[in-house]
DOFI-767120 format. One line per field, with one value per atom (N, C-alpha, C): chain; atom name; x, y, z. Coordinates in steps of 0.05 Angstrom, whole numbers, always signed. Example, Ala and Ser with C-alpha at 12.3 -4.5 7.8 and 13.67 -1.06 7.14 Angstrom:
BEGIN
mol [A; A; A; A; A; A]
atom [N; CA; C; N; CA; C]
u [+264; +246; +264; +257; +273; +258]
v [-114; -90; -66; -45; -21; +1]
w [+156; +156; +156; +142; +143; +157]
***
This chain:
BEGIN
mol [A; A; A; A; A; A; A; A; A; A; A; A; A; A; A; A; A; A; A; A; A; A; A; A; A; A; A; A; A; A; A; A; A; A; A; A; A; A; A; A; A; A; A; A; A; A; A; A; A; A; A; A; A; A; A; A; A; A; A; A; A; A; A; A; A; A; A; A; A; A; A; A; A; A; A; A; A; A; A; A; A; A; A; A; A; A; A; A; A; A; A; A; A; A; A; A; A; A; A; A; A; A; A; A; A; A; A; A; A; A; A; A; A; A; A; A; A; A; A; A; A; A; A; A; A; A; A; A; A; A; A; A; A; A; A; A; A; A; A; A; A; A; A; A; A; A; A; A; A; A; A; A; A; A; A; A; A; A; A; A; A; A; A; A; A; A; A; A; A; A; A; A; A; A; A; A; A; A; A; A; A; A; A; A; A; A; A; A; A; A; A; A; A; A; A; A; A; A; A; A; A; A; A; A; A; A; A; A; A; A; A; A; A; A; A; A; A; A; A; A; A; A; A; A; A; A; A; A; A; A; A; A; A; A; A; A; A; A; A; A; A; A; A; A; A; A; A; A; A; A; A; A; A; A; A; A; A; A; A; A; A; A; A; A; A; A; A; A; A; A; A; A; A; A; A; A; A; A; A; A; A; A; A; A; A; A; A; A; A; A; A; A; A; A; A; A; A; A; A; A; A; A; A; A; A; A; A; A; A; A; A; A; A; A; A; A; A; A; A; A; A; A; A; A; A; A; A; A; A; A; A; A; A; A; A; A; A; A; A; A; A; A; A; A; A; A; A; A; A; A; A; A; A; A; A; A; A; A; A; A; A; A; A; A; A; A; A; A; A; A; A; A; A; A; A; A; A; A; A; A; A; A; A; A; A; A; A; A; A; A; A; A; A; A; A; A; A; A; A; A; A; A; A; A; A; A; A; A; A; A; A; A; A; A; A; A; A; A; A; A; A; A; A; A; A; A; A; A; A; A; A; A; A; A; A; A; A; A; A; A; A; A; A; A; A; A; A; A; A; A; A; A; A; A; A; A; A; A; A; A; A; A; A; A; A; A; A; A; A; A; A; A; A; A; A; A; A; A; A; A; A; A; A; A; A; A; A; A; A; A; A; A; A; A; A; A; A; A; A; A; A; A; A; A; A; A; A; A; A; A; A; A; A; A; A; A; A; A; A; A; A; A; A; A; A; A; A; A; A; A; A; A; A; A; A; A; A; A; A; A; A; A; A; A; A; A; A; A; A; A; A; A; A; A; A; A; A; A; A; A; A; A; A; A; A; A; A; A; A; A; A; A; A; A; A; A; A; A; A; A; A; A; A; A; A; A; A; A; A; A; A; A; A; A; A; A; A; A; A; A; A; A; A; A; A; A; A; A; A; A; A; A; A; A; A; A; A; A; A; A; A; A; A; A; A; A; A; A; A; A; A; A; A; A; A; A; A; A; A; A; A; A; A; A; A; A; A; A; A; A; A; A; A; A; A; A; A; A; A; A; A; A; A; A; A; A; A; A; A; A; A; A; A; A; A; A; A; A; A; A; A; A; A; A; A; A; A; A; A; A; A; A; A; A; A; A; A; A; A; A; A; A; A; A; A; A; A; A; A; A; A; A; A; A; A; A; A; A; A; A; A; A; A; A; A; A; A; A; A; A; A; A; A; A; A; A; A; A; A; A; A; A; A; A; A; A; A; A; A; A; A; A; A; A; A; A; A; A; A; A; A; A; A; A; A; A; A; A; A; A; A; A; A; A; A; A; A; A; A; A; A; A; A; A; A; A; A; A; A; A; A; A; A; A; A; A; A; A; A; A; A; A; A; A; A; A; A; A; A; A; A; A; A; A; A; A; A; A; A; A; A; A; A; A; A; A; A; A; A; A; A; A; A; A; A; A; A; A; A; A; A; A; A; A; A; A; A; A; A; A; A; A; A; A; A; A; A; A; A; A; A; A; A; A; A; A; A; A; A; A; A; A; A; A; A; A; A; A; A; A; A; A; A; A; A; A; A; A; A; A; A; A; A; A; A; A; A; A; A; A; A; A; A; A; A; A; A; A; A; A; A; A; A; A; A; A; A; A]
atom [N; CA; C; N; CA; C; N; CA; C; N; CA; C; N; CA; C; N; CA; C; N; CA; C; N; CA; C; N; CA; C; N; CA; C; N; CA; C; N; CA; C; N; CA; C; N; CA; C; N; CA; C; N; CA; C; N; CA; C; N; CA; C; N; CA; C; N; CA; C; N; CA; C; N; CA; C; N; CA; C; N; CA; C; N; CA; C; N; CA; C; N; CA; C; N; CA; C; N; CA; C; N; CA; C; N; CA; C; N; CA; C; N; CA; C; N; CA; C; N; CA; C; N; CA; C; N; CA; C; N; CA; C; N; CA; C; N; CA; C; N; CA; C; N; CA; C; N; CA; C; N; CA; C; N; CA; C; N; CA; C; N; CA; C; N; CA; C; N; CA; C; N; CA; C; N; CA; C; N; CA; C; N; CA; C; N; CA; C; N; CA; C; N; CA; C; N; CA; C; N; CA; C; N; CA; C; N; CA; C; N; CA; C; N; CA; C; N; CA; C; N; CA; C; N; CA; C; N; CA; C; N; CA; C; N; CA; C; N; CA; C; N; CA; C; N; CA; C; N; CA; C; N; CA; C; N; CA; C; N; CA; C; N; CA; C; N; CA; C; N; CA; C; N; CA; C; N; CA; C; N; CA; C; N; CA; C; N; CA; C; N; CA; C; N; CA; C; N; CA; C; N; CA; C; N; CA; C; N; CA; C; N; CA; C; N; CA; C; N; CA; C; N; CA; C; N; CA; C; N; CA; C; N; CA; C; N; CA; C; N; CA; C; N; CA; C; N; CA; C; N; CA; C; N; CA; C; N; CA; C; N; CA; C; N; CA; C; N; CA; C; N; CA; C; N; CA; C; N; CA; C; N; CA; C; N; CA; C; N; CA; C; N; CA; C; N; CA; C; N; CA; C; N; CA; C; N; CA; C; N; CA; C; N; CA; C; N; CA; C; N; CA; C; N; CA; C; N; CA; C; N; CA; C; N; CA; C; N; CA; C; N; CA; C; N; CA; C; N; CA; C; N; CA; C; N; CA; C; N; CA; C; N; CA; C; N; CA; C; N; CA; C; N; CA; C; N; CA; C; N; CA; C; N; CA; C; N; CA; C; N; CA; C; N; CA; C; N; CA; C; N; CA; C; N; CA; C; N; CA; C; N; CA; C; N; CA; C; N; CA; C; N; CA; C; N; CA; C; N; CA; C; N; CA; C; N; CA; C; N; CA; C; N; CA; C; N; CA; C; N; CA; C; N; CA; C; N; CA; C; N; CA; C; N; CA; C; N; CA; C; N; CA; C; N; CA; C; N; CA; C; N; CA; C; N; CA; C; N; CA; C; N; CA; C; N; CA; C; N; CA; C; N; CA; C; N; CA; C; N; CA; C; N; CA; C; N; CA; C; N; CA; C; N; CA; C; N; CA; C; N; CA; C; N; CA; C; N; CA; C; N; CA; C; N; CA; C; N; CA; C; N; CA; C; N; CA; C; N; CA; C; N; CA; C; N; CA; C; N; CA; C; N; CA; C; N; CA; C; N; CA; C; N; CA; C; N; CA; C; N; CA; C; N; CA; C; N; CA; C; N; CA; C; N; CA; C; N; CA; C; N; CA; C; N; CA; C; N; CA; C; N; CA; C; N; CA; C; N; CA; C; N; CA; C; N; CA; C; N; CA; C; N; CA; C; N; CA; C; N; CA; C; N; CA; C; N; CA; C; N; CA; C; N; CA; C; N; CA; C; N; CA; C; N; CA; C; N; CA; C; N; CA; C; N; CA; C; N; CA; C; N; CA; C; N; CA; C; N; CA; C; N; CA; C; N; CA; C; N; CA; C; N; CA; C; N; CA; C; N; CA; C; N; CA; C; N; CA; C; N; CA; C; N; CA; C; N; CA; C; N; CA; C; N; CA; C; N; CA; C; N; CA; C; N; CA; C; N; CA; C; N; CA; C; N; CA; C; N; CA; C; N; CA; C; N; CA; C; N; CA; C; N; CA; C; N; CA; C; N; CA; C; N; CA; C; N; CA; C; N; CA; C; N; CA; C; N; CA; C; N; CA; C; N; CA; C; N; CA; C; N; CA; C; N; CA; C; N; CA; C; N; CA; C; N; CA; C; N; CA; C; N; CA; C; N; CA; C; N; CA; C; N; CA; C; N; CA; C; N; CA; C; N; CA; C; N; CA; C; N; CA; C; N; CA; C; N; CA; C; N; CA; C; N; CA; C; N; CA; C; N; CA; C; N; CA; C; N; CA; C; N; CA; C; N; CA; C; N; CA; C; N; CA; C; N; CA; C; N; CA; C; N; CA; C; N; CA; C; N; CA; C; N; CA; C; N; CA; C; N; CA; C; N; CA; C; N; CA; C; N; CA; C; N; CA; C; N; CA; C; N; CA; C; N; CA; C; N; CA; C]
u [-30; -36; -37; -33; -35; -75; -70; -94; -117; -135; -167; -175; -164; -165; -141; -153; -129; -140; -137; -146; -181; -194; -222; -232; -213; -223; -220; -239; -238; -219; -197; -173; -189; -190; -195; -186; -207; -195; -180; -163; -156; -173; -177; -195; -194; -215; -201; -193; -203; -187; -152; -139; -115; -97; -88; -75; -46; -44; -11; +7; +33; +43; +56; +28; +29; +46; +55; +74; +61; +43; +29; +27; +29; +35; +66; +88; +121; +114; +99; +95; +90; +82; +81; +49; +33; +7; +2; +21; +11; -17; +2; -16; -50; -46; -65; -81; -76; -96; -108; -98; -117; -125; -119; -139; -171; -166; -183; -208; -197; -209; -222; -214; -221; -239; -232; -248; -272; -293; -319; -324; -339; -344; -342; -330; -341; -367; -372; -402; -420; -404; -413; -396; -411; -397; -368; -373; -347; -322; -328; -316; -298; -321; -304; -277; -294; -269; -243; -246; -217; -205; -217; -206; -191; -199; -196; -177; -170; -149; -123; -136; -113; -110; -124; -117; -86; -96; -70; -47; -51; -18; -7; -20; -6; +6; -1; +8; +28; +28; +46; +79; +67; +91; +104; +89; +100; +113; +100; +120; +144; +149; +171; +184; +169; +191; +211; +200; +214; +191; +180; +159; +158; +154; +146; +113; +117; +85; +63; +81; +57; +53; +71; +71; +52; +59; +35; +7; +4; -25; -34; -15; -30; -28; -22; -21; -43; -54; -77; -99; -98; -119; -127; -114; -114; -128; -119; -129; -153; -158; -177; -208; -195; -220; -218; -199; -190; -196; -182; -183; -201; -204; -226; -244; -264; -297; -290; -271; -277; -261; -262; -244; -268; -289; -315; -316; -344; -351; -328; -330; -316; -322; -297; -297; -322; -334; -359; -343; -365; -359; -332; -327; -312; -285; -289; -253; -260; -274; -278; -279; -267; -277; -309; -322; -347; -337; -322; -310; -283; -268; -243; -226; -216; -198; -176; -164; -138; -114; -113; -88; -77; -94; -65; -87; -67; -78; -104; -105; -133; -146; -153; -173; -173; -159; -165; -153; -160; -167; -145; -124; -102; -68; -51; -23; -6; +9; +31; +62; +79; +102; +127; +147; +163; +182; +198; +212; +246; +258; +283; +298; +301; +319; +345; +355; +379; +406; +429; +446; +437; +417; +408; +370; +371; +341; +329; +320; +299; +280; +265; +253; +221; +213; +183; +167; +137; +116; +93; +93; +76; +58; +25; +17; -7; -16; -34; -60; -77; -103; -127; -150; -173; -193; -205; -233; -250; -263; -286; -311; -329; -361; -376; -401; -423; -437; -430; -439; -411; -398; -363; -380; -367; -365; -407; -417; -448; -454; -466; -478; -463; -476; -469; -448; -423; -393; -384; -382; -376; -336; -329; -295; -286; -308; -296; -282; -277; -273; -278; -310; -323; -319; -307; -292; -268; -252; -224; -228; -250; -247; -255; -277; -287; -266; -252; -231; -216; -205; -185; -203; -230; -240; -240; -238; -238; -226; -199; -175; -161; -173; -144; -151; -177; -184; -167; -157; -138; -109; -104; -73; -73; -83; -80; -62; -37; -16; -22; -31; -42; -52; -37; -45; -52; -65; -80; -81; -60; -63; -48; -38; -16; -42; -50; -70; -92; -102; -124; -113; -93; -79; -82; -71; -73; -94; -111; -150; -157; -149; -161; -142; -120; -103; -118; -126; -124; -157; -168; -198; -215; -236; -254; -272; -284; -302; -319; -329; -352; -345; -310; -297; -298; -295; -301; -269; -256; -221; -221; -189; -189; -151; -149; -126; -114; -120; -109; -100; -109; -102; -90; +88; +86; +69; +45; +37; +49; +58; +64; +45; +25; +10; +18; -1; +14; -16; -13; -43; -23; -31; -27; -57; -49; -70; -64; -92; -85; -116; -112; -137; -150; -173; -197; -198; -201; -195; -183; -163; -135; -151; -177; -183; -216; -221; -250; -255; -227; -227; -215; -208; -206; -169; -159; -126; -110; -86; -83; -57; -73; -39; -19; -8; +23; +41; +67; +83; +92; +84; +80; +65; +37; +13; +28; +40; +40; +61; +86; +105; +96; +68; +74; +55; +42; +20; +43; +66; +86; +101; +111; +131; +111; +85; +65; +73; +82; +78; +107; +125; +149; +154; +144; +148; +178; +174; +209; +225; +234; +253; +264; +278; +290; +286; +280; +273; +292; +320; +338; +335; +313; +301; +285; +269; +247; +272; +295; +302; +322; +337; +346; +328; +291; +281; +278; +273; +253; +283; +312; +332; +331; +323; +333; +312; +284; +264; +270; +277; +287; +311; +331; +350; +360; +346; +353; +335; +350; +331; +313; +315; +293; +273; +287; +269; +247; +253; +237; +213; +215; +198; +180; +187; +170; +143; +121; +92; +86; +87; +75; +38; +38; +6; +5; +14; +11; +24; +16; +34; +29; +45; +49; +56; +47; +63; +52; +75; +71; +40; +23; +16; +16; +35; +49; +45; +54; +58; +68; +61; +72; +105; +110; +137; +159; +145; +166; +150; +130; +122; +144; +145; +168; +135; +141; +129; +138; +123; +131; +115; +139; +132; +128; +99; +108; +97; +115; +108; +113; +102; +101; +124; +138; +144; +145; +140; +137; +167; +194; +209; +205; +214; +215; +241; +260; +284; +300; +327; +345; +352; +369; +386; +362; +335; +330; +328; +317; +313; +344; +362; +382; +389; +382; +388; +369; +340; +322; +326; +345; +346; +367; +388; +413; +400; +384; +377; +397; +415; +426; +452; +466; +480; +477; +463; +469; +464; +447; +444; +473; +482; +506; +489; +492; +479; +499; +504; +530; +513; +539; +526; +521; +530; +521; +491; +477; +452; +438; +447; +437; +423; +443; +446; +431; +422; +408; +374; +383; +351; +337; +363; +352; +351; +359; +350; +334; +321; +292; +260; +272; +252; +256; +277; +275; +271; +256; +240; +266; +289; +316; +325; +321; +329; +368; +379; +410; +413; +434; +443; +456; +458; +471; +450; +420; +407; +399; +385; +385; +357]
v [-101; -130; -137; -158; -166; -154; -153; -138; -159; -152; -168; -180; -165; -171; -171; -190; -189; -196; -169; -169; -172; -161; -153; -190; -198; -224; -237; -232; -231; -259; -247; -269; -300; -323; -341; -348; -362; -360; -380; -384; -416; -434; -463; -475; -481; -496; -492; -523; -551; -576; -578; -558; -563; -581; -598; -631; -618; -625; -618; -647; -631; -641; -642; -623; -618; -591; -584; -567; -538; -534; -519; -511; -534; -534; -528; -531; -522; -494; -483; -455; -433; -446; -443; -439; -465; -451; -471; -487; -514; -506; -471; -462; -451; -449; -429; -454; -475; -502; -514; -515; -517; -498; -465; -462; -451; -458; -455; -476; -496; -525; -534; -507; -510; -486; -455; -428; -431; -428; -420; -407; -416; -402; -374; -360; -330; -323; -301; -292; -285; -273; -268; -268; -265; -271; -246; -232; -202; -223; -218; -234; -259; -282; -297; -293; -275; -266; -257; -236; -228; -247; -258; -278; -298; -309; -325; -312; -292; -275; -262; -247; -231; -248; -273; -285; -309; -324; -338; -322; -297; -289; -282; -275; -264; -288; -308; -345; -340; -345; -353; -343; -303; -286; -287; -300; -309; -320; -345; -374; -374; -359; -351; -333; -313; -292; -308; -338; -342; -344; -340; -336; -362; -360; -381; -393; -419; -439; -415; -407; -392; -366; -368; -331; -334; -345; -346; -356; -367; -367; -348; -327; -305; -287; -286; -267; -268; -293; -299; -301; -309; -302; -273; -264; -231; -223; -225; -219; -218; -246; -255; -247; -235; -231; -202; -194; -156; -141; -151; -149; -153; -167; -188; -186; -164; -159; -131; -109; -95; -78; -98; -101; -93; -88; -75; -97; -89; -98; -110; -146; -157; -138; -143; -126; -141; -119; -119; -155; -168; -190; -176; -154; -145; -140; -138; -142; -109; -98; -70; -59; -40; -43; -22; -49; -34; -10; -2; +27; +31; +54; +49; +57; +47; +52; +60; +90; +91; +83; +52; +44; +30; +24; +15; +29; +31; +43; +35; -2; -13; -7; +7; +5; -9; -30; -46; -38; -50; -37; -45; -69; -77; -73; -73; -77; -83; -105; -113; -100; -100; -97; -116; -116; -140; -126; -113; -107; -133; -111; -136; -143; -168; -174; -155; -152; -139; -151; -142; -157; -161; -132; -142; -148; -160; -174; -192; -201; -217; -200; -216; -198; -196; -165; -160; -164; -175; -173; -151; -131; -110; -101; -100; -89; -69; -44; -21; -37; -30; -32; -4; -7; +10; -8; +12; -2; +7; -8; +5; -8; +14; +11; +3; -4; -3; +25; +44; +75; +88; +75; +90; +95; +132; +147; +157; +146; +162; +182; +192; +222; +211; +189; +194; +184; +178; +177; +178; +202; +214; +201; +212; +208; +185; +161; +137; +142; +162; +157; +140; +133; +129; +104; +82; +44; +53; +68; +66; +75; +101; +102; +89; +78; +45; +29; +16; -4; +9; +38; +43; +42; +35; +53; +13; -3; -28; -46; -39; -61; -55; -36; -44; -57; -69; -88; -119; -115; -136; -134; -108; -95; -67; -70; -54; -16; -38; -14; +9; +2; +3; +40; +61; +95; +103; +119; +130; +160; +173; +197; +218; +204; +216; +232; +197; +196; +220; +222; +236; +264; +277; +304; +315; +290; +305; +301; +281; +286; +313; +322; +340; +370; +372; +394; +400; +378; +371; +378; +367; +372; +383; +402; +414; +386; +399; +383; +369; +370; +353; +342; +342; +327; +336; +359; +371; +371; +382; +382; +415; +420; +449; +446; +463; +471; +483; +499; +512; +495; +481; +472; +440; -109; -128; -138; -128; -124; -97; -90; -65; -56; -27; -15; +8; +13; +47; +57; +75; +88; +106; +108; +122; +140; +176; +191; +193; +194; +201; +218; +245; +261; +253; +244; +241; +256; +283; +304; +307; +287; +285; +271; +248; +234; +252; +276; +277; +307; +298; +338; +361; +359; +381; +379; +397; +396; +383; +374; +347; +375; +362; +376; +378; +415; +412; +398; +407; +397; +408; +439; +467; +464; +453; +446; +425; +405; +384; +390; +405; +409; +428; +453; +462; +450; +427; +406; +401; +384; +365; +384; +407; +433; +435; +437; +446; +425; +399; +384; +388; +402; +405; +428; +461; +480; +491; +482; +497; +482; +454; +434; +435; +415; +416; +394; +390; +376; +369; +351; +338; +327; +307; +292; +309; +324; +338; +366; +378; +399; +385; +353; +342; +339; +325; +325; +345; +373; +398; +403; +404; +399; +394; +361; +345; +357; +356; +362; +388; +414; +438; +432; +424; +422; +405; +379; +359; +354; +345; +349; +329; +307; +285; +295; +312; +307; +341; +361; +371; +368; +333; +326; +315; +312; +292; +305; +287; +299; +286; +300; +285; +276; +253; +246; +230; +213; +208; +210; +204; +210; +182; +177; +148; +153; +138; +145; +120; +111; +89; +95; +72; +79; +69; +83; +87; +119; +108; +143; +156; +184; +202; +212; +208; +211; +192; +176; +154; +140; +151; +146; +159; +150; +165; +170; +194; +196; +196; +181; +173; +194; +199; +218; +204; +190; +175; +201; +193; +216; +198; +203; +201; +216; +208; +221; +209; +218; +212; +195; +198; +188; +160; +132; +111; +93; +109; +99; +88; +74; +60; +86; +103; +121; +137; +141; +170; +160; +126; +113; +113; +113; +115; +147; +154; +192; +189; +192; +189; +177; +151; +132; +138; +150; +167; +190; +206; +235; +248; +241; +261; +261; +234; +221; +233; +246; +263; +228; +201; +177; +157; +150; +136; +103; +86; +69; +57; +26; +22; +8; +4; -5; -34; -46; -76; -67; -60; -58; -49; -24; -19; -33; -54; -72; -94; -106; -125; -113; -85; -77; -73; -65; -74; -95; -112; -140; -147; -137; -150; -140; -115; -102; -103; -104; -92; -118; -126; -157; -170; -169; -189; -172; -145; -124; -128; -122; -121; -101; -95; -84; -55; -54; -34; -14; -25; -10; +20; +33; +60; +54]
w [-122; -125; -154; -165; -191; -195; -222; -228; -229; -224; -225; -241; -263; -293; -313; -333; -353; -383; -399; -424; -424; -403; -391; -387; -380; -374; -330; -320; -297; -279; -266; -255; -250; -250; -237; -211; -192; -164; -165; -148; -147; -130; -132; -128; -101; -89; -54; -51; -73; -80; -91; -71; -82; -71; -84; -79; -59; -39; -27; -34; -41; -56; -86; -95; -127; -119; -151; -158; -141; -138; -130; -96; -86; -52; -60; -77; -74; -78; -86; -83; -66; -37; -10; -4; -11; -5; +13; +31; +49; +62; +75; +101; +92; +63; +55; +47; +36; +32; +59; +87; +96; +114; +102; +114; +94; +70; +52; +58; +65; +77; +114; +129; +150; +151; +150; +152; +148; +155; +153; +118; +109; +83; +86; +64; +64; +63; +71; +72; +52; +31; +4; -11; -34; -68; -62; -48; -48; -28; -14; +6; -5; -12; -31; -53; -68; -85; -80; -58; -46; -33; -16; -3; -25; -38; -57; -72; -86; -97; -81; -55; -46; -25; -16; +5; -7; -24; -48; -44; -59; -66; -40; -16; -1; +17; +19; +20; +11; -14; -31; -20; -21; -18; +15; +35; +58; +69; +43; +42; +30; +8; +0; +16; +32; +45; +68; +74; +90; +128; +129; +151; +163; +190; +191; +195; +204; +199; +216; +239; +257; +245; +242; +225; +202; +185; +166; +169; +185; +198; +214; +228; +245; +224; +202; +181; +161; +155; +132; +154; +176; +198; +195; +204; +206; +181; +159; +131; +127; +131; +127; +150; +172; +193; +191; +185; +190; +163; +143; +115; +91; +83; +65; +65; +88; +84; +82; +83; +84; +48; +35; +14; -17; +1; -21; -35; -57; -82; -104; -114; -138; -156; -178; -200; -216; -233; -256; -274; -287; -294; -328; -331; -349; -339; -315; -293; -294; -293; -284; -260; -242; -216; -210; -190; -172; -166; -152; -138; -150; -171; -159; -148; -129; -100; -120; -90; -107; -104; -98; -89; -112; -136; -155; -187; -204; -232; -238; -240; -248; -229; -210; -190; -162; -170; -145; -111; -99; -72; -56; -69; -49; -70; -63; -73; -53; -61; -50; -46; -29; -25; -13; -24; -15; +0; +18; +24; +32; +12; +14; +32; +37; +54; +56; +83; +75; +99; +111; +124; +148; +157; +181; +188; +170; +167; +148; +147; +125; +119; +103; +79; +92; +89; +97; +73; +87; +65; +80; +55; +65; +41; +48; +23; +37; +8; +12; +10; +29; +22; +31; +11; +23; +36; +52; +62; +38; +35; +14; +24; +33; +32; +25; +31; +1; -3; +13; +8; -9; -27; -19; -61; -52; -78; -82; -57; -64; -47; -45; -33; -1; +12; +35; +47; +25; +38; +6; +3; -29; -31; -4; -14; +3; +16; +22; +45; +60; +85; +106; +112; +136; +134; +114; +126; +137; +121; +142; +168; +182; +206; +225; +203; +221; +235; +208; +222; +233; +239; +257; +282; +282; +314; +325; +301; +320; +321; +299; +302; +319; +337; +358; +386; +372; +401; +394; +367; +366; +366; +361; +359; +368; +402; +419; +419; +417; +409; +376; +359; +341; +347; +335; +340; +313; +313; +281; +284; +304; +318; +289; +274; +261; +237; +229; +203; +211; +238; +238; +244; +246; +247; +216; +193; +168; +149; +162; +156; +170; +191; +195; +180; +180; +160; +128; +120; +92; +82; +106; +99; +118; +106; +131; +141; +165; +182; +172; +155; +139; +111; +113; +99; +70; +63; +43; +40; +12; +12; +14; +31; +37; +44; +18; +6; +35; +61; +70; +100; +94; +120; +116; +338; +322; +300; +288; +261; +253; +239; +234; +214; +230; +210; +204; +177; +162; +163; +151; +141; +117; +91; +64; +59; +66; +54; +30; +10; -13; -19; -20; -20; -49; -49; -72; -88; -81; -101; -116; -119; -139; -167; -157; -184; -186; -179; -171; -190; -209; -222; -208; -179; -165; -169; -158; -163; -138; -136; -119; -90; -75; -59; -60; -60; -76; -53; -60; -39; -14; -29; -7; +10; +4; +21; +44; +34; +51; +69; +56; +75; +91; +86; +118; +136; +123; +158; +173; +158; +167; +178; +178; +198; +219; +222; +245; +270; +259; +276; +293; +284; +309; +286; +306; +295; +300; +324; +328; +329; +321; +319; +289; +286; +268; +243; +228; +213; +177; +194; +175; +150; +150; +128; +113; +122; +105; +90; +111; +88; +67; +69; +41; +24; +29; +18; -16; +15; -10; -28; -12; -36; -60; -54; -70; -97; -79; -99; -116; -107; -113; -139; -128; -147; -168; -161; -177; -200; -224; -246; -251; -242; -234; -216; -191; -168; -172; -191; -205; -218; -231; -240; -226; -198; -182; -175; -177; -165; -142; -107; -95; -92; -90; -86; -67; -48; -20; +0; +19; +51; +65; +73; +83; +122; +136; +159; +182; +209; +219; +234; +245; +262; +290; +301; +326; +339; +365; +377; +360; +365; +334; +340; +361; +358; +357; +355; +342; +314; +303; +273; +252; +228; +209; +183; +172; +153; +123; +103; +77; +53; +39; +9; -6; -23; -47; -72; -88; -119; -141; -161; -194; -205; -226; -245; -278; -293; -323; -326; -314; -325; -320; -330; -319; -325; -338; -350; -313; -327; -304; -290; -305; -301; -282; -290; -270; -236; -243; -216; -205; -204; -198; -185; -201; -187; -168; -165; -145; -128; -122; -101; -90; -110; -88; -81; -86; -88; -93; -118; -132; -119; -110; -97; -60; -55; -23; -13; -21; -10; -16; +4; -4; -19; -35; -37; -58; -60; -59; -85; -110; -137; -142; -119; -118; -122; -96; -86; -111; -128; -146; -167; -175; -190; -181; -159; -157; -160; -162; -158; -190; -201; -231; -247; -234; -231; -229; -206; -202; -205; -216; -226; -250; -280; -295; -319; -301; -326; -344; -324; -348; -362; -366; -385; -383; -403; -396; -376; -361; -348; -356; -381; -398; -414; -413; -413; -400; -409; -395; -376]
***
């Protein structure tokens, strides 16, 4: 999500008097003005703020994705009753965060994703979030577990279909019983592990670790994606560099869930994102596509850049 802060000066909300009509409703917030104007106050100063921050942009990015009127109301609904209280403590009045979550560098607890339109679809809006506590990082929920299993044990009295069978297989691989870390072992939801231990001093799970939870789960089958993967990773001189630190995966029945590798690497030039996204061409991916993608990420940069 855009950061909380900027230059330790804490974001301003936007106001909930916003004129439709003004340049500001062309920005797609019709749906989000009234419902800023009808919803029940938030409950507290925490509440407020998210709402007021991550409730806006995600308006905004709906109305632009193209959504429609209902759609974006069962979407900032949802947010807003599913999301938004469980979104912890506002940042310190320095834009510092109360807790910080590890879903984006500054701390903060949400980030967005745009998924691009392509020939056979329109464009998804998807973003990471944590639950965060008011026990999250003290003696008695040291690694922030116990909100996310909350909301998995009660959002699915609203999104029934809704399985977390996958997530709780590699909570339990990853960590002993008392949650200590142990090296040896139509809404569309995800769940993203990212073991604590990684920011807590301790050393983060290699890739060895993770690839053999993910073989346990179909020992004697065959597994296509995962051996281009360790390939790509093995031989390629980008994908050498890569550090994995989360696991992404649907939550759906586990055999029809797909599971996600996200990794770091130090490089950030055009050229290495290019080897990575072909994996060292074994991905056919055609140089139009290429090209619009450094486009839209690469802040106007020429094209001829590296």
């Amino acid at each position: 999500m855009p950061s909380v802060a900027e230059n330790g000066v804490v974001a301003p909300l936007p106001t909930k008097s916003l004129v439709l009509g003004t340049s500001q409703e062309k920005l797609g917030i019709k749906v989000w003005n009234s419902l800023v104007n009808t919803l029940p106050a938030p409950a507290n100063k925490d509440t407020k703020f998210w709402w007021g921050i991550t409730g806006y942009y995600l308006a905004v990015m709906i109305d632009q994705a193209g959504y429609s009127i209902e759609r974006q109301y069962e979407v900032l609904l949802f947010h807003y009753q599913w999301i938004v209280p469980r979104l912890g403590p506002a940042p310190h009045p320095d834009g510092s965060p109360a807790f910080k979550a590890l879903i984006a560098y500054d701390g903060s607890p949400s980030e967005y994703s745009w998924k691009w339109n392509t020939s056979k679809g329109e464009p998804d809006i998807r973003y990471l979030w944590e639950a965060i506590g008011p026990k999250a990082g003290k003696a008695a929920n040291p690694l922030n577990h116990d909100p996310s299993l909350g909301y998995m044990e009660k959002v699915t009295h609203a999104l029934p279909n809704a399985n977390f069978s996958l997530y709780r297989y590699f909570l339990a691989q990853l960590y002993d019983p008392d949650r200590t870390y142990n090296k040896k072992k139509s809404f569309g939801l995800k769940s993203y592990f990212l073991p604590r231990k990684l920011f807590l001093g301790g050393d983060p799970a290699t890739m060895q670790e993770w690839d053999a939870a993910i073989r346990k789960l179909n020992p004697d089958g065959k597994h296509p994606g995962r051996d281009a993967l360790i390939t790509f990773l093995a031989t390629s001189r980008e994908g050498r560099l890569m550090k994995p630190n989360v696991m992404g995966m649907d939550n759906v029945e586990p055999d029809k869930s797909r599971l996600k590798m996200y990794f770091t690497s130090a490089h950030t030039s055009f050229k290495s994102v290019r080897e990575i996204m072909t994996m060292d061409g074994i991905r056919d991916i055609s140089e139009e596509s290429l090209l619009d993608f450094h486009d839209s990420n690469c802040l106007g940069a020429p094209r001829g850049l590296p």
